[in-house]
C-alpha positions in Angstrom: 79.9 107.6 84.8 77.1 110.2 85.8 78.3 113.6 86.8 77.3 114.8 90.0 79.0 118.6 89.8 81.4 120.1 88.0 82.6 124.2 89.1 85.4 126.0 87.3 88.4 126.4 89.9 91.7 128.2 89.0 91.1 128.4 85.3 90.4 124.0 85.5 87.2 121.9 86.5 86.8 120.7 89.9 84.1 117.8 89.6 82.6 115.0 91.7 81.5 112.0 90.1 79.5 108.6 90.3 79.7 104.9 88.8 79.1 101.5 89.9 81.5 99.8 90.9 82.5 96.2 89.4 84.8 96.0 92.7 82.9 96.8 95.3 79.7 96.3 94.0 78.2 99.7 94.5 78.2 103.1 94.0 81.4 104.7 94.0 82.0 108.2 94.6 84.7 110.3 94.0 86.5 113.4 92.6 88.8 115.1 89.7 90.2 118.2 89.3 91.6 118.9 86.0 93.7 122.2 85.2 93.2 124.2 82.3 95.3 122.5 79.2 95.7 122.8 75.5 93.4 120.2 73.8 95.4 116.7 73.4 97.6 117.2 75.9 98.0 114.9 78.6 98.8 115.9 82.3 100.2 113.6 85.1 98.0 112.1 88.0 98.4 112.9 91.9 96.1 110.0 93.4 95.4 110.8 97.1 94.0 108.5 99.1 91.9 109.7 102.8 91.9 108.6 105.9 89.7 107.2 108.3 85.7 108.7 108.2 86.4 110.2 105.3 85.1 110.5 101.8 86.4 112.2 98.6 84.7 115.8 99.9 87.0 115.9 102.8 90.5 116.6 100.6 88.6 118.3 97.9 86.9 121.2 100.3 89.3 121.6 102.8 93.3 121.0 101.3 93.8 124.0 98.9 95.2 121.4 96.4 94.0 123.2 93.4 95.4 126.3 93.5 99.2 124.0 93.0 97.6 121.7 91.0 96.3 123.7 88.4 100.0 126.0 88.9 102.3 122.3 88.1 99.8 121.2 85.5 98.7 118.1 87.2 95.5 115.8 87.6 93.9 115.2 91.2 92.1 112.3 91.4 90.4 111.4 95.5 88.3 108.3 95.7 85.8 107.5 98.3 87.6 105.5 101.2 85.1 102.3 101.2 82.2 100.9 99.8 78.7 102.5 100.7 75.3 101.0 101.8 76.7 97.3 101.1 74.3 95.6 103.5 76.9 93.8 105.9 75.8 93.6 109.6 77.6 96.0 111.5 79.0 98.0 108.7 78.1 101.5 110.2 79.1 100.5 114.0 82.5 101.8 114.2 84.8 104.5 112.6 87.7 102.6 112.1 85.6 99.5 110.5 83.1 99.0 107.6 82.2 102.3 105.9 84.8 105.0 105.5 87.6 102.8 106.8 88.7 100.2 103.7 92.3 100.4 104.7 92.9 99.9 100.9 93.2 96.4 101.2 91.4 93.4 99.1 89.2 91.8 101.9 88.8 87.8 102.1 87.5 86.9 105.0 83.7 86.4 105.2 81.3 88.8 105.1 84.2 92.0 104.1 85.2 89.7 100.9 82.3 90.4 98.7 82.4 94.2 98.5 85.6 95.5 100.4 87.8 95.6 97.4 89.7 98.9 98.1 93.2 98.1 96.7 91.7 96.7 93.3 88.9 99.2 93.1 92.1 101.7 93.3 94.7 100.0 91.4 92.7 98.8 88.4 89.6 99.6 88.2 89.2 103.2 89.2 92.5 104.0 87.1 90.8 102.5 84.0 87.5 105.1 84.6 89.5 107.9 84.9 92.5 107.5 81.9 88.8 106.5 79.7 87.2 110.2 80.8 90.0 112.6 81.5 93.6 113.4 80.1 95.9 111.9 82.6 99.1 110.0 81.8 99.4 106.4 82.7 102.6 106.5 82.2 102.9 109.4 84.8 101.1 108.9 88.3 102.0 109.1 91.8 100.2 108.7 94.9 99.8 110.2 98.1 97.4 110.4 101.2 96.4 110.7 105.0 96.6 108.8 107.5 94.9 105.3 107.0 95.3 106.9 103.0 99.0 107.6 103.8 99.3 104.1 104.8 97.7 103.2 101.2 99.8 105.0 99.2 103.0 103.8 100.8 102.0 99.9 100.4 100.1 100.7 97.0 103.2 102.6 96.1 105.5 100.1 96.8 104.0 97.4 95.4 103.3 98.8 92.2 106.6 100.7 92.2 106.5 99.9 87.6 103.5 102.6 87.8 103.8 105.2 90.8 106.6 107.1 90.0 106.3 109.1 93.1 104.8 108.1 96.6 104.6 111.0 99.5 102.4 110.7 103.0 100.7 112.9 105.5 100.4 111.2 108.7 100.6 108.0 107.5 99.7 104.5 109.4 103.4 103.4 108.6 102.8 99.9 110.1 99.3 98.3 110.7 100.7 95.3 112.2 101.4 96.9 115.1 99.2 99.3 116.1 95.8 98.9 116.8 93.7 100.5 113.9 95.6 98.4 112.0 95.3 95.2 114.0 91.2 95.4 114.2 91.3 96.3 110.0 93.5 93.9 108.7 92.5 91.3 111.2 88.5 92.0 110.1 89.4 91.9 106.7 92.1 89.1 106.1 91.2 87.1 109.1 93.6 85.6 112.2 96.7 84.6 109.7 99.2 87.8 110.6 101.2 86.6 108.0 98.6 87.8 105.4 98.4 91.5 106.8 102.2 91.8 106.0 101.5 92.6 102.2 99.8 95.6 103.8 102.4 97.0 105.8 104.6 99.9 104.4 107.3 98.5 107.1 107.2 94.9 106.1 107.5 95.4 102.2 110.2 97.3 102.5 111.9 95.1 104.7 110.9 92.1 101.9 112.4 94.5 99.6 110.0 96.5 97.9 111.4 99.6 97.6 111.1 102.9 95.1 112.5 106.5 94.8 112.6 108.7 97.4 109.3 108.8 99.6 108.5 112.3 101.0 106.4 111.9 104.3 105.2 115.1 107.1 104.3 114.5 110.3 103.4 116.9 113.0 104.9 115.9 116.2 101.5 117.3 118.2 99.4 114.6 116.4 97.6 113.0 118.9 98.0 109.2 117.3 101.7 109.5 116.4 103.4 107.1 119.0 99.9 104.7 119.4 98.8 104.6 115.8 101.3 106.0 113.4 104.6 105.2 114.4 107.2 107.0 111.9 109.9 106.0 113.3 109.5 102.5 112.1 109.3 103.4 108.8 112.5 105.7 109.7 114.1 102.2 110.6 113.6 99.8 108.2 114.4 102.4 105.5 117.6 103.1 106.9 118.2 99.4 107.3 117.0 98.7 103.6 118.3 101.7 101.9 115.0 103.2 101.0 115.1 106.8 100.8 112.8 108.8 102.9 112.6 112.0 103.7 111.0 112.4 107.1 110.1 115.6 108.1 108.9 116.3 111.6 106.5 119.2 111.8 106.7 121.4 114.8 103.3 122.2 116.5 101.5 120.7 113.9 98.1 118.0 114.3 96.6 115.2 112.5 94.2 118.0 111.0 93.3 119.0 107.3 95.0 122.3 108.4 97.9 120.4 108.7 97.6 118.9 105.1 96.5 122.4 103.7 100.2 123.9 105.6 102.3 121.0 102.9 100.2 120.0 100.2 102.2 122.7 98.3 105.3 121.0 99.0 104.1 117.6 98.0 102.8 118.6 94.8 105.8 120.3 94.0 107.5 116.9 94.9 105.5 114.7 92.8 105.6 117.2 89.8 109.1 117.5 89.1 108.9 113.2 89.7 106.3 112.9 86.6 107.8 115.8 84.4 107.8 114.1 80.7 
């Protein structure tokens, strides 16, 4: 793991590091802050996945995360959103597809399968980087994120609901089957078979009955994608029908924006602290 920077932020280290990646087979980037801590202690893990164009920066720079992270004693760990400089034709055409739009999913169709390994990178490989280097918890994580990252930590979440004890969701993409980010993604990366994108869909696992504690989500009801892309209320639905509990809050006046996300990351810290307290 080479160490691109490190700076001391509210009494912790904010850092941005590099490795190769068995998953993706290439450099991955991405970024931990650590509070300040009594040697030996452990501290629980906020994962937080970003959305669409993105890279780790975006969250670390612009969310004020550290200020409440360092405050509830917790880890923030942001990884990159896709594999970089992997060579496919076409990878760098569009900003929903190829690089800086993984949707967190495991590709297997042809030519996305070799290196578009998002949902392992994040899920095993990633996990077993950080828990070697830092002193996080594995017994205490949760995960959160924006947009096409708030649509990974709800299906991450919910399919690993044994290690995320806590899932929460800016903006989120709540069901890529039917909308079309998610449509040109998931039919890119799985192929034609609509069956196969289901295991991606925060709607659909929940309706198969995956299902975990209560999931905190904000969205603000100015976003300009919320009735083409995001789509809340169908999350709304089939939690209601399933007896998930959300916790939906509509935000008045508020964007899809990292000023949005800096307005409530308090509030989902807070959240996913007292959900990982020992």
């Amino acid at each position: 793991m080479e160490v691109i920077n490190e700076q001391r932020c509210f009494e912790g280290i904010q850092g941005v590091y590099r490795h190769q990646s068995v998953q993706t087979r290439t450099p991955m980037q991405f970024s931990v802050f650590v509070p300040a801590h009594e040697r030996g202690e452990s501290l629980p893990v906020l994962w937080y996945l970003s959305g669409l164009t993105c890279t780790e920066e975006n969250f670390t720079v612009k969310a004020g995360a550290q200020r409440y992270a360092a405050q509830h004693g917790v880890i923030l760990v942001a990884p990159d959103t896709s594999p970089r400089g992997a060579g496919i034709a076409g990878e760098d055409d569009d900003y929903d597809f190829g690089s800086g739009a993984g949707f967190y999913v495991d590709a297997t169709a042809s030519p996305w399968d070799v290196n578009y390994k998002m949902y392992g990178y994040v899920t095993r490989e990633l996990p077993d980087l950080v828990f070697k280097n830092f002193d996080g918890d594995r017994s205490r994580q949760g995960i959160t994120g924006h947009s096409m990252g708030g649509h990974g930590a709800l299906t991450i979440g919910l399919k690993n609901s044994d290690v995320y004890a806590s899932i929460s969701a800016f903006s989120p993409i709540c069901s890529p089957i039917n909308c079309p980010w998610g449509e040109k993604a998931l039919g890119g990366y799985l192929g034609a078979d609509r069956q196969q994108w289901q295991q991606y869909d925060a709607v659909e696992l929940i309706r198969k009955g995956n299902v975990s504690g209560e999931i905190l989500v904000d969205q603000g009801d100015a976003d300009n994608f919320l009735h083409d892309q995001l789509k809340p209320q169908l999350l709304e639905q089939v939690c209601m029908e399933r007896g998930q509990k959300l916790n939906l809050r509509m935000q008045p006046g508020y964007d899809h924006s990292y000023y949005f996300i800096a307005s409530f990351i308090e509030d989902h810290i807070a959240f996913h602290a007292a959900r990982l307290k020992r």
